[in-house]
CHARMM-style PDB file with segment names, atoms N, HN, CA, C and O in Angstrom:
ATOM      1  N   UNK     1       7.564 -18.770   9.652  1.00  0.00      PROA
ATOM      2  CA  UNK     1       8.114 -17.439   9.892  1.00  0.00      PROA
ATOM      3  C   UNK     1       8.860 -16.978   8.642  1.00  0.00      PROA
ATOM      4  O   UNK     1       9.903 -17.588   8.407  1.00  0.00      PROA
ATOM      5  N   UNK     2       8.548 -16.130   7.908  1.00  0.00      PROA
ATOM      6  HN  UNK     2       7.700 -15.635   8.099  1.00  0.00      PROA
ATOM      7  CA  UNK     2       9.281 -15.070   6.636  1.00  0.00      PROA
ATOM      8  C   UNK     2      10.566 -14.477   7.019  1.00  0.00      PROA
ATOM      9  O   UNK     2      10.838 -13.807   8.015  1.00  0.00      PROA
ATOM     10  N   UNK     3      11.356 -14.875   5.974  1.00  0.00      PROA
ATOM     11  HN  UNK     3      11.136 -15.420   5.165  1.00  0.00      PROA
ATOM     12  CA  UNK     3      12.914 -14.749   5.821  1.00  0.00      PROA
ATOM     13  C   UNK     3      13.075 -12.927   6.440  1.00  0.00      PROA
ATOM     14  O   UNK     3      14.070 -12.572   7.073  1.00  0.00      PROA
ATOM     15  N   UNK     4      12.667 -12.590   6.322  1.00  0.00      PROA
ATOM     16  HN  UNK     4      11.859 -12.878   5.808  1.00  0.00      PROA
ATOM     17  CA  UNK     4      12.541 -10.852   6.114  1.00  0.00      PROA
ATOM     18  C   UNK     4      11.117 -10.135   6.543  1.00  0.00      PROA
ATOM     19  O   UNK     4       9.994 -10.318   6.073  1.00  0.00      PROA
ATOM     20  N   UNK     5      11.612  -9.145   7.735  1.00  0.00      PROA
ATOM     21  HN  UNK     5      12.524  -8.997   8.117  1.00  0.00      PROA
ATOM     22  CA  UNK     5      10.545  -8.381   8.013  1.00  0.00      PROA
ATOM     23  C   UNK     5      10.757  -6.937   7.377  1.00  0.00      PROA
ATOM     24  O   UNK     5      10.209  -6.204   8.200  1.00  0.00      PROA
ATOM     25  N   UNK     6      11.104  -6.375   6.666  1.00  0.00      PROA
ATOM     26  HN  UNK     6      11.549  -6.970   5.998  1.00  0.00      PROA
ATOM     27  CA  UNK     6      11.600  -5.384   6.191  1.00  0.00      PROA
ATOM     28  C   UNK     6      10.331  -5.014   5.161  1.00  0.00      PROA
ATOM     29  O   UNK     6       9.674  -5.870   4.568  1.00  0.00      PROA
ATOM     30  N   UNK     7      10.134  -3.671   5.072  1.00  0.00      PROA
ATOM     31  HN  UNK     7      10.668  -2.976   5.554  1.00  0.00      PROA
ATOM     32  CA  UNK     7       9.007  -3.724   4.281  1.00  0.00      PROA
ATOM     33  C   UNK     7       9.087  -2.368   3.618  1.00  0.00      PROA
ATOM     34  O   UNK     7       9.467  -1.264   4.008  1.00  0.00      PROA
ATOM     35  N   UNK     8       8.518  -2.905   2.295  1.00  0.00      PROA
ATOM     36  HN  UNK     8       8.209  -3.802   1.978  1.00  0.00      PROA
ATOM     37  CA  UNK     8       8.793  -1.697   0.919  1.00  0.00      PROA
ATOM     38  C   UNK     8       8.015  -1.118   0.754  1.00  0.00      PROA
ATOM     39  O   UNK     8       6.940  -1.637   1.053  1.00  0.00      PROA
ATOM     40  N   UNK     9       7.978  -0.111   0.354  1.00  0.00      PROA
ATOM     41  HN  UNK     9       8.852   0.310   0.110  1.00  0.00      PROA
ATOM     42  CA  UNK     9       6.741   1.332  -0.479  1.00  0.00      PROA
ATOM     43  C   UNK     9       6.358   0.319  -1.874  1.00  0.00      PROA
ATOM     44  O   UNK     9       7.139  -0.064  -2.745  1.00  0.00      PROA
ATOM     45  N   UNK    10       5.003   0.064  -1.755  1.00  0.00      PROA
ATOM     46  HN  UNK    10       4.369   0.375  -1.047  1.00  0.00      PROA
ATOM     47  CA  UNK    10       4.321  -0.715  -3.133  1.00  0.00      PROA
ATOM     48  C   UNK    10       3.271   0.543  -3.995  1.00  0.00      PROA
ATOM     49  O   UNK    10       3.074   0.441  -5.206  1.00  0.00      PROA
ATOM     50  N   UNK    11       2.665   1.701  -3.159  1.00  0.00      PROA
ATOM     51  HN  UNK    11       2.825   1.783  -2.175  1.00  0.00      PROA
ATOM     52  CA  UNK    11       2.398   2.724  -3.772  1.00  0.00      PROA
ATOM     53  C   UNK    11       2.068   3.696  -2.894  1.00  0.00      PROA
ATOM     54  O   UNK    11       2.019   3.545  -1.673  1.00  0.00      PROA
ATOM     55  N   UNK    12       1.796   4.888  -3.605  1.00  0.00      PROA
ATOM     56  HN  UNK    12       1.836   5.011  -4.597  1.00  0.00      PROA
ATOM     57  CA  UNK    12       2.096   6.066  -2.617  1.00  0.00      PROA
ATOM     58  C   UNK    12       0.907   7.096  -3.495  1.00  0.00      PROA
ATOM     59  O   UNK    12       0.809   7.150  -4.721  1.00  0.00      PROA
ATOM     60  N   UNK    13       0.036   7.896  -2.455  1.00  0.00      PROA
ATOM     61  HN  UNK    13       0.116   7.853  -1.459  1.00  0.00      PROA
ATOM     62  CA  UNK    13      -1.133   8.892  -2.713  1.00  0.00      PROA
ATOM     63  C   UNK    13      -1.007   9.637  -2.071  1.00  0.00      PROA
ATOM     64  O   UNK    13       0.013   9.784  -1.398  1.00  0.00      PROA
ATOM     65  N   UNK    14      -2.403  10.684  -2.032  1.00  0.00      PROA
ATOM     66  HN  UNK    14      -3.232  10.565  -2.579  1.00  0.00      PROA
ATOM     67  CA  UNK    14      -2.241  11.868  -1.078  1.00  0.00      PROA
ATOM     68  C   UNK    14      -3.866  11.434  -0.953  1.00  0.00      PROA
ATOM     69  O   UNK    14      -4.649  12.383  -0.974  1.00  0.00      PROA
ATOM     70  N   UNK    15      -4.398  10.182  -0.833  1.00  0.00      PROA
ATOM     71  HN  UNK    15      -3.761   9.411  -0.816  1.00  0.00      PROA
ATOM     72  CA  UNK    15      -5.946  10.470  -0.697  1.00  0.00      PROA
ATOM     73  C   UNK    15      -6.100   9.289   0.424  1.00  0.00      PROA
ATOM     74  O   UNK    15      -5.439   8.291   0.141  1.00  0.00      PROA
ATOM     75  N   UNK    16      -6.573   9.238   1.196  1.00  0.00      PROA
ATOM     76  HN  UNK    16      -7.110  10.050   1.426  1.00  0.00      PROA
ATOM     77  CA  UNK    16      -6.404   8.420   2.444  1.00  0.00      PROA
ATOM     78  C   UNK    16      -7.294   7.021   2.161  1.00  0.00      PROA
ATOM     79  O   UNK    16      -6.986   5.846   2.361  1.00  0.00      PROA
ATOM     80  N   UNK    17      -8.666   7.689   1.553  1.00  0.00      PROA
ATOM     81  HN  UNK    17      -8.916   8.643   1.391  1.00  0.00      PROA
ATOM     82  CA  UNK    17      -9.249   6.159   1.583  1.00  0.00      PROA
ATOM     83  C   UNK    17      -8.889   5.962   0.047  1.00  0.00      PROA
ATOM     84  O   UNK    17      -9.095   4.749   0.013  1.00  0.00      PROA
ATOM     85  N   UNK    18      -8.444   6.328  -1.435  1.00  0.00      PROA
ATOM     86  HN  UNK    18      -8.277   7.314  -1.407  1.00  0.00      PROA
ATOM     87  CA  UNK    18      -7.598   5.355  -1.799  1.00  0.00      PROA
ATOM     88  C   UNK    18      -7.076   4.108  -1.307  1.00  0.00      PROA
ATOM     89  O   UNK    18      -7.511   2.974  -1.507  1.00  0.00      PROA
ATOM     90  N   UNK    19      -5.806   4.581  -0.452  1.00  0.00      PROA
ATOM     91  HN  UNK    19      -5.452   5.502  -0.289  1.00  0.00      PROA
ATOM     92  CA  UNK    19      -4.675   3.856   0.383  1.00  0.00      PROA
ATOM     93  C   UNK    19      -5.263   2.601   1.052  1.00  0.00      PROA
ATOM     94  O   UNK    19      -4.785   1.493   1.296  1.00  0.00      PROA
ATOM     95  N   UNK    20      -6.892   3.362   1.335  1.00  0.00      PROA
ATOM     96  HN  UNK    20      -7.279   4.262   1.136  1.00  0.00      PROA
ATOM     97  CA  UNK    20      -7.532   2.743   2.360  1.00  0.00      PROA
ATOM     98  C   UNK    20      -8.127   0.773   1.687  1.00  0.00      PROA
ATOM     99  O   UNK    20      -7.968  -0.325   2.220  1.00  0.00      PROA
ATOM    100  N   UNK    21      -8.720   1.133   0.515  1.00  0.00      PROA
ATOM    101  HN  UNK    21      -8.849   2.025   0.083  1.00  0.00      PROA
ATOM    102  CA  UNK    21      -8.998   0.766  -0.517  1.00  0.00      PROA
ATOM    103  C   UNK    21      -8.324  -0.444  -1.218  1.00  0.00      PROA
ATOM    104  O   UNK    21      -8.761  -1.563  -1.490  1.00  0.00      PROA
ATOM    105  N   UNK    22      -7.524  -0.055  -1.354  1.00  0.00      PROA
ATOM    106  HN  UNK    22      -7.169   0.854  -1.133  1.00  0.00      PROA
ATOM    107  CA  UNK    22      -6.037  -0.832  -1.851  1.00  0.00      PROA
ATOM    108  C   UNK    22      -5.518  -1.648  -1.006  1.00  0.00      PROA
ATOM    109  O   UNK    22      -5.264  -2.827  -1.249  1.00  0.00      PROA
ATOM    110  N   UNK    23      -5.265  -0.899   0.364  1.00  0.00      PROA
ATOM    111  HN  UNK    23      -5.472   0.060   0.562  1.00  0.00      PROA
ATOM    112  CA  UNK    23      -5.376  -2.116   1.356  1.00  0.00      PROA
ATOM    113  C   UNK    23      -5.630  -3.052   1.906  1.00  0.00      PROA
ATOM    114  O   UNK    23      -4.976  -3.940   2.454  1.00  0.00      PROA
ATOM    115  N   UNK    24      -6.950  -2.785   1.709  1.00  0.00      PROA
ATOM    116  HN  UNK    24      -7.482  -2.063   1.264  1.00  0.00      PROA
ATOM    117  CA  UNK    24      -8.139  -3.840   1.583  1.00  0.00      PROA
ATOM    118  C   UNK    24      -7.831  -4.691   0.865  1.00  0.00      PROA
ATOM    119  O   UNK    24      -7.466  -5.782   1.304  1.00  0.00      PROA
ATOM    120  N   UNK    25      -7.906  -4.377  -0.630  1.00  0.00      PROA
ATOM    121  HN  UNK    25      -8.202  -3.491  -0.986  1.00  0.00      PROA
ATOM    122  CA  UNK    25      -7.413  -5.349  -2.360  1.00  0.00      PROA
ATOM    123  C   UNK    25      -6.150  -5.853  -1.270  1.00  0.00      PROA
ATOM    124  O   UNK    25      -6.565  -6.906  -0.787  1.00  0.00      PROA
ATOM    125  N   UNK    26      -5.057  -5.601  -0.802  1.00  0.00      PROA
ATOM    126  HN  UNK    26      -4.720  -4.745  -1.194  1.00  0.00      PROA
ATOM    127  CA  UNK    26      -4.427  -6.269  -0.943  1.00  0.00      PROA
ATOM    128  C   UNK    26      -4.313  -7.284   0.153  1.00  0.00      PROA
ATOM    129  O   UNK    26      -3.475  -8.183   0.211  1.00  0.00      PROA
ATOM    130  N   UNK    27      -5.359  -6.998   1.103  1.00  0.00      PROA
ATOM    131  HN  UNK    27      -6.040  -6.267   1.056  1.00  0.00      PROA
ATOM    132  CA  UNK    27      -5.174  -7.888   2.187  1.00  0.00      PROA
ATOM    133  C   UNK    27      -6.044  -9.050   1.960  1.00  0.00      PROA
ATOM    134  O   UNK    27      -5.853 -10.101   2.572  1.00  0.00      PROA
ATOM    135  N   UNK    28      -7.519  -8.824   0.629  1.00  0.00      PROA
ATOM    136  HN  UNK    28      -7.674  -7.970   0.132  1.00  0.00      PROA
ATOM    137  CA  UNK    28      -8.774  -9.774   0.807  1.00  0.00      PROA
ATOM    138  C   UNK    28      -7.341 -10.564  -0.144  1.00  0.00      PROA
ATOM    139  O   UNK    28      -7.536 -11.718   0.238  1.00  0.00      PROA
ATOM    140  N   UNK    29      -6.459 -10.639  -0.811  1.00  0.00      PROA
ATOM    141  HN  UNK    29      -6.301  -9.701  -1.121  1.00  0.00      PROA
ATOM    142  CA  UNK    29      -5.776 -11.607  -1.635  1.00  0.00      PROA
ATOM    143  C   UNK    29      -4.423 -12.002  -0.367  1.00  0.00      PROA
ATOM    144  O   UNK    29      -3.398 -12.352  -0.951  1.00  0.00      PROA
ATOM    145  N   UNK    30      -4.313 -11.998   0.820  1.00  0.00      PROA
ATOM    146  HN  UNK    30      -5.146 -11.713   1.295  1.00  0.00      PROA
ATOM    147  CA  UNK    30      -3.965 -12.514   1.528  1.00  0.00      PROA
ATOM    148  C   UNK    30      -2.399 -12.082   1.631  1.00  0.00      PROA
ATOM    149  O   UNK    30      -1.449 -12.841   1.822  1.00  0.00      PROA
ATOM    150  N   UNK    31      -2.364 -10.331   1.414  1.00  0.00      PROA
ATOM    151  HN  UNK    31      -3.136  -9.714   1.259  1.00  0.00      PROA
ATOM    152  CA  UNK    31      -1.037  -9.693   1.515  1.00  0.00      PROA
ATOM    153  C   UNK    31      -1.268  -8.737   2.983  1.00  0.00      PROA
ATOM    154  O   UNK    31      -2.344  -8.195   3.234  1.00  0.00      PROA
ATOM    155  N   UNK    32      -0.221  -8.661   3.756  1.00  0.00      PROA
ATOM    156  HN  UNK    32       0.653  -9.102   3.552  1.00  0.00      PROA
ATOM    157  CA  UNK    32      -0.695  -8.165   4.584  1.00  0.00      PROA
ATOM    158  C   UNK    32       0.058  -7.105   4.177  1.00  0.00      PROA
ATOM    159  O   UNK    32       1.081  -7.276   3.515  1.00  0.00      PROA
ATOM    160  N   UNK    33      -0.490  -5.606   4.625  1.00  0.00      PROA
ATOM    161  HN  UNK    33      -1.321  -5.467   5.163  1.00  0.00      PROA
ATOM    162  CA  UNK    33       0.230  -4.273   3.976  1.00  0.00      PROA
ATOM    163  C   UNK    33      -0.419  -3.307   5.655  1.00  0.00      PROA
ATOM    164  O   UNK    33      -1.173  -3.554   6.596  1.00  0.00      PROA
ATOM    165  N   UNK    34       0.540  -2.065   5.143  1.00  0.00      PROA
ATOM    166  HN  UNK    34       1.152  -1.864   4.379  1.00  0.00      PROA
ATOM    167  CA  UNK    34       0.335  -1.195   6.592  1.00  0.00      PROA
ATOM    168  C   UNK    34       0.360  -0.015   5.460  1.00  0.00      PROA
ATOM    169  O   UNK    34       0.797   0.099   4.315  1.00  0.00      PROA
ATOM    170  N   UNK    35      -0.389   0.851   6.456  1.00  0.00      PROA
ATOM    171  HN  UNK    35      -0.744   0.759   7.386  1.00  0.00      PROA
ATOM    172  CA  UNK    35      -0.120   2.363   5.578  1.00  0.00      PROA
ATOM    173  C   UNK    35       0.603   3.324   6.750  1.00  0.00      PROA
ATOM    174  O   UNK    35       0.593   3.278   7.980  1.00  0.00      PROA
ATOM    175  N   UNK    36       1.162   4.113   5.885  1.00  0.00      PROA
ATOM    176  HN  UNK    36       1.171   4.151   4.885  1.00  0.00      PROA
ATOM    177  CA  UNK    36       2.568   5.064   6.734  1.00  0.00      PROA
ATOM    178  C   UNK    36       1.727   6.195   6.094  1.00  0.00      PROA
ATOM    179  O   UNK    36       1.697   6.252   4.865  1.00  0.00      PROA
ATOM    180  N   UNK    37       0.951   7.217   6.927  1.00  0.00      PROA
ATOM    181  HN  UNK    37       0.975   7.170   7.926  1.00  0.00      PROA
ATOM    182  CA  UNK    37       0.775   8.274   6.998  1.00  0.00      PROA
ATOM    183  C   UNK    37       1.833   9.542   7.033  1.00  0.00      PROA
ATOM    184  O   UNK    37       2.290  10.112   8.023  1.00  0.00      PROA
ATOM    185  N   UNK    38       2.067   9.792   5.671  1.00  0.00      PROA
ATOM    186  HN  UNK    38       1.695   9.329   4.867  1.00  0.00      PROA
ATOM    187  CA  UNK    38       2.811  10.960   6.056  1.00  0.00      PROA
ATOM    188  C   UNK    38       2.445  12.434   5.390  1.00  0.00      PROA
ATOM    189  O   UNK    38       3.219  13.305   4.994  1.00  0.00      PROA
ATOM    190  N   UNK    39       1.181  12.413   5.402  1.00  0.00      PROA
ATOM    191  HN  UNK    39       0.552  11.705   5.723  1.00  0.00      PROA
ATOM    192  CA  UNK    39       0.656  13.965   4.950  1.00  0.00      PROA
ATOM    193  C   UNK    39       0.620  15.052   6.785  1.00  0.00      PROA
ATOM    194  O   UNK    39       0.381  15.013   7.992  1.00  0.00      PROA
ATOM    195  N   UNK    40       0.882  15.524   6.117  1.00  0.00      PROA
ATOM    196  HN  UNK    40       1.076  15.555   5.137  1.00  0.00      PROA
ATOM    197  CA  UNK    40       0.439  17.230   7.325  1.00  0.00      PROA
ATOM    198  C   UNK    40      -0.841  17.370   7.135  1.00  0.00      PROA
ATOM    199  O   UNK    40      -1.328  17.567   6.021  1.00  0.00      PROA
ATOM    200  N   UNK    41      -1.759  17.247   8.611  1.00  0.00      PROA
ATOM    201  HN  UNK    41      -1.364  17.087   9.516  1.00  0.00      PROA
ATOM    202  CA  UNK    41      -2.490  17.107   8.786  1.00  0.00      PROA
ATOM    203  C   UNK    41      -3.463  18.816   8.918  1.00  0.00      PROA
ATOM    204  O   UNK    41      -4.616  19.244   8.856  1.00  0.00      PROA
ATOM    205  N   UNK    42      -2.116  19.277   9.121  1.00  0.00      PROA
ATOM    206  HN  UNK    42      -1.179  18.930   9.171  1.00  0.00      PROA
ATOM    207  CA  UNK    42      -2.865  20.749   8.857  1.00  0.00      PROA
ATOM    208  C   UNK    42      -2.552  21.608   7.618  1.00  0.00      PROA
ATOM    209  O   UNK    42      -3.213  22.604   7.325  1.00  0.00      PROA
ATOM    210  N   UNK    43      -1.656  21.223   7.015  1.00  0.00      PROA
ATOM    211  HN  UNK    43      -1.118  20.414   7.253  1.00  0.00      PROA
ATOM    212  CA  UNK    43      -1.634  21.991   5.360  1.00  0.00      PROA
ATOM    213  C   UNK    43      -1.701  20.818   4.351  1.00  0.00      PROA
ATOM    214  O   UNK    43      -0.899  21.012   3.437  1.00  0.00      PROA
ATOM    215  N   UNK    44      -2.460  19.556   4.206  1.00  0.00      PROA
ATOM    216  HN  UNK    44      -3.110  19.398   4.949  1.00  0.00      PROA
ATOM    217  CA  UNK    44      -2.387  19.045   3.748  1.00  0.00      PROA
ATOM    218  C   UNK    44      -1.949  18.886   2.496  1.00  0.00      PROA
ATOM    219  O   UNK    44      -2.510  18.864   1.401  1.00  0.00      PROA
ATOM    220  N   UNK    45      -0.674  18.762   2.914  1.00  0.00      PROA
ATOM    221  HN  UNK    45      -0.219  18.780   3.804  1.00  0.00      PROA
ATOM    222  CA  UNK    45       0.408  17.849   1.626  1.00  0.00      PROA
ATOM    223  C   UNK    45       1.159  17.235   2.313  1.00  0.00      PROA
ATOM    224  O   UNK    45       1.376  17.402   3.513  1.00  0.00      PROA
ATOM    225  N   UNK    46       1.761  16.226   1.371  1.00  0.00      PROA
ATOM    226  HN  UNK    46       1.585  16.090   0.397  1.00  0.00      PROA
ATOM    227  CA  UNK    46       2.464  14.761   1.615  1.00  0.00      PROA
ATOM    228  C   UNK    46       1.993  13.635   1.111  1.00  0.00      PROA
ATOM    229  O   UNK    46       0.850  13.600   0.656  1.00  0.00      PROA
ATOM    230  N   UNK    47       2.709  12.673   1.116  1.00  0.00      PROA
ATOM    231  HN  UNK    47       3.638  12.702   1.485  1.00  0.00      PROA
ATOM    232  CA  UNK    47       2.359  11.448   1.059  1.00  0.00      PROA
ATOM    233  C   UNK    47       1.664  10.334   1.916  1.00  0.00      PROA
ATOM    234  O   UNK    47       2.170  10.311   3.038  1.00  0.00      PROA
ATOM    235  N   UNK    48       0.659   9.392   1.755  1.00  0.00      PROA
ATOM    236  HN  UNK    48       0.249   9.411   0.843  1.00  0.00      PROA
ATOM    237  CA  UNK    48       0.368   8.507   2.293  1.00  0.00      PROA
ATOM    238  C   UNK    48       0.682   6.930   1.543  1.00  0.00      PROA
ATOM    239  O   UNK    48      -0.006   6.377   0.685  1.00  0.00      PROA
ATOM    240  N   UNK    49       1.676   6.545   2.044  1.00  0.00      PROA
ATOM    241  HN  UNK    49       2.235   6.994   2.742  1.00  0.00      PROA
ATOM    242  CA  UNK    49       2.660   5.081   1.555  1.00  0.00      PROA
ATOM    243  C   UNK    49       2.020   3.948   1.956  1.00  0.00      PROA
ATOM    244  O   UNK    49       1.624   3.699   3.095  1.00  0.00      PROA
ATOM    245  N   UNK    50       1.907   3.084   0.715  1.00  0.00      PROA
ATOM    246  HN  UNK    50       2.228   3.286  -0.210  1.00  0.00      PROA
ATOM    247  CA  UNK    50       1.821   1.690   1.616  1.00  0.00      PROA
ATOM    248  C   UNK    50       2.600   0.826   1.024  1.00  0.00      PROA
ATOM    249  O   UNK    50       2.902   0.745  -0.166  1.00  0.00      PROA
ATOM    250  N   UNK    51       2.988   0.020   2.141  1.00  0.00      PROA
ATOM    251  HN  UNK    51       2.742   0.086   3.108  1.00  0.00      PROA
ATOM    252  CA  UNK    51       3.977  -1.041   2.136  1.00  0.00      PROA
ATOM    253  C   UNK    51       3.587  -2.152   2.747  1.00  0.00      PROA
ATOM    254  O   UNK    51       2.777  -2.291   3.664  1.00  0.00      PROA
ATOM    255  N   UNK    52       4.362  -3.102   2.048  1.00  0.00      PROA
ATOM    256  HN  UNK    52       5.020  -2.989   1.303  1.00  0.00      PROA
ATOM    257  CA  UNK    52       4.140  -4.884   2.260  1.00  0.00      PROA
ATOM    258  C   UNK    52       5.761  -5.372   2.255  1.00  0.00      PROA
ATOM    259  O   UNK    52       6.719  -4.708   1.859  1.00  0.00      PROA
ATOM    260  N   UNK    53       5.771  -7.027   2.938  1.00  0.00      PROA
ATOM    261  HN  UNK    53       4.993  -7.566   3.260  1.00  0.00      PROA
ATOM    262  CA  UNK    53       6.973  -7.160   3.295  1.00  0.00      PROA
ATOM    263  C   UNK    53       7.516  -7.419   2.001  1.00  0.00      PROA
ATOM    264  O   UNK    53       6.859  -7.792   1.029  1.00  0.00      PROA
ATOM    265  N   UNK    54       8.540  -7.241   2.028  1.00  0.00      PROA
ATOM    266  HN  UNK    54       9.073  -6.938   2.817  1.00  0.00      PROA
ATOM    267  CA  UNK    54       9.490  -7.777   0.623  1.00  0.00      PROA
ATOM    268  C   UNK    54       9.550  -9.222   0.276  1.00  0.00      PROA
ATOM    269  O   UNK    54      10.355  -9.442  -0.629  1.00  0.00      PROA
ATOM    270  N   UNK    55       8.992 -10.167   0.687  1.00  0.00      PROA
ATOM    271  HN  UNK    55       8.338  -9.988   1.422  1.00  0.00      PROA
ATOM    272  CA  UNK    55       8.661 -11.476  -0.066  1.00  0.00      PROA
ATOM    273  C   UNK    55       7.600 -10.924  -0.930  1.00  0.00      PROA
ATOM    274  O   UNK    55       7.777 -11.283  -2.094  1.00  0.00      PROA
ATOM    275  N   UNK    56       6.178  -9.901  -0.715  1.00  0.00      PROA
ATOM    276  HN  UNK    56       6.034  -9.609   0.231  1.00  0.00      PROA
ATOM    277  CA  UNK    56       5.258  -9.979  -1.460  1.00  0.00      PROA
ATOM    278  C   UNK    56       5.051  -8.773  -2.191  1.00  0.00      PROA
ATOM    279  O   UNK    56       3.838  -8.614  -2.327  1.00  0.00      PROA
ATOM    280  N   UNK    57       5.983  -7.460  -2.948  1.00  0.00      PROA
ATOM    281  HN  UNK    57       6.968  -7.589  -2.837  1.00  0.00      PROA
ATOM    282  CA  UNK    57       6.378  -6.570  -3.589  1.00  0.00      PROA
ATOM    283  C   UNK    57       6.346  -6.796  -5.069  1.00  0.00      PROA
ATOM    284  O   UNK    57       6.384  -5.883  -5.895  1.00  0.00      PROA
ATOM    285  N   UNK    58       6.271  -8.115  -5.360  1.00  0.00      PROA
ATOM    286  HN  UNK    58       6.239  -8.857  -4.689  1.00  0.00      PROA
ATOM    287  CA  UNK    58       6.205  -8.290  -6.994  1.00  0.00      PROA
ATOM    288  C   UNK    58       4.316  -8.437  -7.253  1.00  0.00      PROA
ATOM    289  O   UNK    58       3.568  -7.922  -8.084  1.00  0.00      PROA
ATOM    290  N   UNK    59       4.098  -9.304  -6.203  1.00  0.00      PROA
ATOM    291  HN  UNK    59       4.706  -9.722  -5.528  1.00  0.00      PROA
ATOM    292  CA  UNK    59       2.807  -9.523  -6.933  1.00  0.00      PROA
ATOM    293  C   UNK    59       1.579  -8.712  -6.018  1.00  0.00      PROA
ATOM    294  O   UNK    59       0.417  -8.997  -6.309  1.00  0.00      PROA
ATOM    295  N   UNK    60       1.807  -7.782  -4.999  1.00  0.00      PROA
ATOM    296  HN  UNK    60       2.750  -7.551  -4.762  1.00  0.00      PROA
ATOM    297  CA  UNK    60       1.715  -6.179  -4.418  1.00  0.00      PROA
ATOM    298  C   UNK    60       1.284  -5.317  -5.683  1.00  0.00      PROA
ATOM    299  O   UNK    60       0.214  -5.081  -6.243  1.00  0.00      PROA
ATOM    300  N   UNK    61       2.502  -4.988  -5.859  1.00  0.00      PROA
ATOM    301  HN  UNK    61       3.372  -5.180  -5.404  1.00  0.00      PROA
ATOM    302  CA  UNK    61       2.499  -4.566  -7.589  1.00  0.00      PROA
ATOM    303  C   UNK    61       1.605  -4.628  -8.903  1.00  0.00      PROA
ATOM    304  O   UNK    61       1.134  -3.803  -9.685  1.00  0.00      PROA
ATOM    305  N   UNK    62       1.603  -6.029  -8.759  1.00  0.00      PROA
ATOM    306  HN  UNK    62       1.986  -6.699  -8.123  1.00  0.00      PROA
ATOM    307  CA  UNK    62       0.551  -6.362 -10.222  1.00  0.00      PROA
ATOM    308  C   UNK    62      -0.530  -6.527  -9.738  1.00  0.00      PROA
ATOM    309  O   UNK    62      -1.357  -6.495 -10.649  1.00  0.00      PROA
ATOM    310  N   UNK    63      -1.335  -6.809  -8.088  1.00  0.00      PROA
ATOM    311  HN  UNK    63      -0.663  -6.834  -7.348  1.00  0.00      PROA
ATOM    312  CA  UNK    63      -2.419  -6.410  -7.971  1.00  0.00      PROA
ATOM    313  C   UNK    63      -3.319  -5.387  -7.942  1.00  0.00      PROA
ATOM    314  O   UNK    63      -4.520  -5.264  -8.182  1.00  0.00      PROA
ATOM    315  N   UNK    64      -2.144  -4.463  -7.473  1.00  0.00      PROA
ATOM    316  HN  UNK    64      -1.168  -4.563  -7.278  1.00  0.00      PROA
ATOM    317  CA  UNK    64      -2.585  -2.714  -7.615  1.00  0.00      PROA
ATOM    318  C   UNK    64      -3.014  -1.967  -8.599  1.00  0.00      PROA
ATOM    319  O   UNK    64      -3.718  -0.958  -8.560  1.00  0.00      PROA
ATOM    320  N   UNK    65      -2.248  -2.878 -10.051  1.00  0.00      PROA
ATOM    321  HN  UNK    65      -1.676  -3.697 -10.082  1.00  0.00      PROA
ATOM    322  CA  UNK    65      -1.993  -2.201 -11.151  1.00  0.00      PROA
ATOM    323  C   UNK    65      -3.766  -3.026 -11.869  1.00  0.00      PROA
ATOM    324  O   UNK    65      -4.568  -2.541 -12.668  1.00  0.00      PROA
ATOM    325  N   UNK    66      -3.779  -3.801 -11.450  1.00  0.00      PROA
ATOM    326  HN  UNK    66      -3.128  -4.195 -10.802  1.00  0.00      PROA
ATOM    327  CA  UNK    66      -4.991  -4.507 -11.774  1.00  0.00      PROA
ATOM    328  C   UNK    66      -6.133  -3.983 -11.279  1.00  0.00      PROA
ATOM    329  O   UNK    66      -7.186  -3.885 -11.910  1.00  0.00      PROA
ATOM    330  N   UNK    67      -5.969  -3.681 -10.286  1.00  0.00      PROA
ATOM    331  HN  UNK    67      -5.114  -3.761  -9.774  1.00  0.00      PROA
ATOM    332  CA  UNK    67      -7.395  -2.884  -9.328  1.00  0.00      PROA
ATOM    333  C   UNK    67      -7.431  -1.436 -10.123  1.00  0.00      PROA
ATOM    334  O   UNK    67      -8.475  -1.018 -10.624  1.00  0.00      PROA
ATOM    335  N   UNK    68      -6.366  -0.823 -10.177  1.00  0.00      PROA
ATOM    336  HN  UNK    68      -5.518  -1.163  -9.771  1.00  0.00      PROA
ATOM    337  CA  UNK    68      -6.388   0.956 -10.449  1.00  0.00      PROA
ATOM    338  C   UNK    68      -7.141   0.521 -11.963  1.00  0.00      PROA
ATOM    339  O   UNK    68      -8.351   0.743 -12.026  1.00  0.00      PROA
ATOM    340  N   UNK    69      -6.470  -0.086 -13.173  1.00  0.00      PROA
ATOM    341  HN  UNK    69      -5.487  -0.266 -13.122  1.00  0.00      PROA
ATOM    342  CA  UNK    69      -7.053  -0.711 -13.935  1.00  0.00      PROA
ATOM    343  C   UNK    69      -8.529  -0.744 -13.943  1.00  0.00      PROA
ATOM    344  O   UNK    69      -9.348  -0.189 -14.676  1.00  0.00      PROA
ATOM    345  N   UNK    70      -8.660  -1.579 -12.887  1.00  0.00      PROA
ATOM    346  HN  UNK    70      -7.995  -2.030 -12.292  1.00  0.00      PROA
ATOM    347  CA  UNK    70     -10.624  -1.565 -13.428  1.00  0.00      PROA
ATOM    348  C   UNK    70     -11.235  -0.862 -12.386  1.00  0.00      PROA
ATOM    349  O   UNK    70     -12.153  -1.491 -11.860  1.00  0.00      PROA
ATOM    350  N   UNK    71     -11.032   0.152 -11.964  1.00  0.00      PROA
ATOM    351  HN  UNK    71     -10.286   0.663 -12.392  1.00  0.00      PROA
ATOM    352  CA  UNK    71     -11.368   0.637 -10.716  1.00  0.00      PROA
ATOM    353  C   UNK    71     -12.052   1.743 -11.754  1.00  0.00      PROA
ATOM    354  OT1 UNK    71     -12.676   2.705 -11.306  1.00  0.00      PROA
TER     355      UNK     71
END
């Protein structure tokens, strides 16, 4: 059981399957992440956030930056 369920914004879009995408990346490397929908669904703007628990925010991070990278 993990010290901490609390969970951080690791990156943030306005394109859904991006988010969608990334999620994926970060779950096939064995991070579990949620996405927080927060665009308006009828004037679309806002953000769509995803977050992972705060044990896994550092290396969240450098996988994302690695994927956008060769993506």
């Amino acid at each position: 059981m993990g010290k901490t369920s609390e969970k951080i914004l690791v990156y943030s879009t306005n394109k859904l399957f991006e988010a969608e995408l990334i999620k994926q990346h970060l779950m096939n490397n064995e991070i579990q992440a949620f996405i927080l929908n927060k665009m308006d669904s009828a004037l679309r703007f806002g953000d769509i956030e995803l977050l992972v628990s705060q044990d896994d925010v550092v290396r969240s991070k450098k996988l994302i930056a690695d994927y956008l990278a060769n993506e």
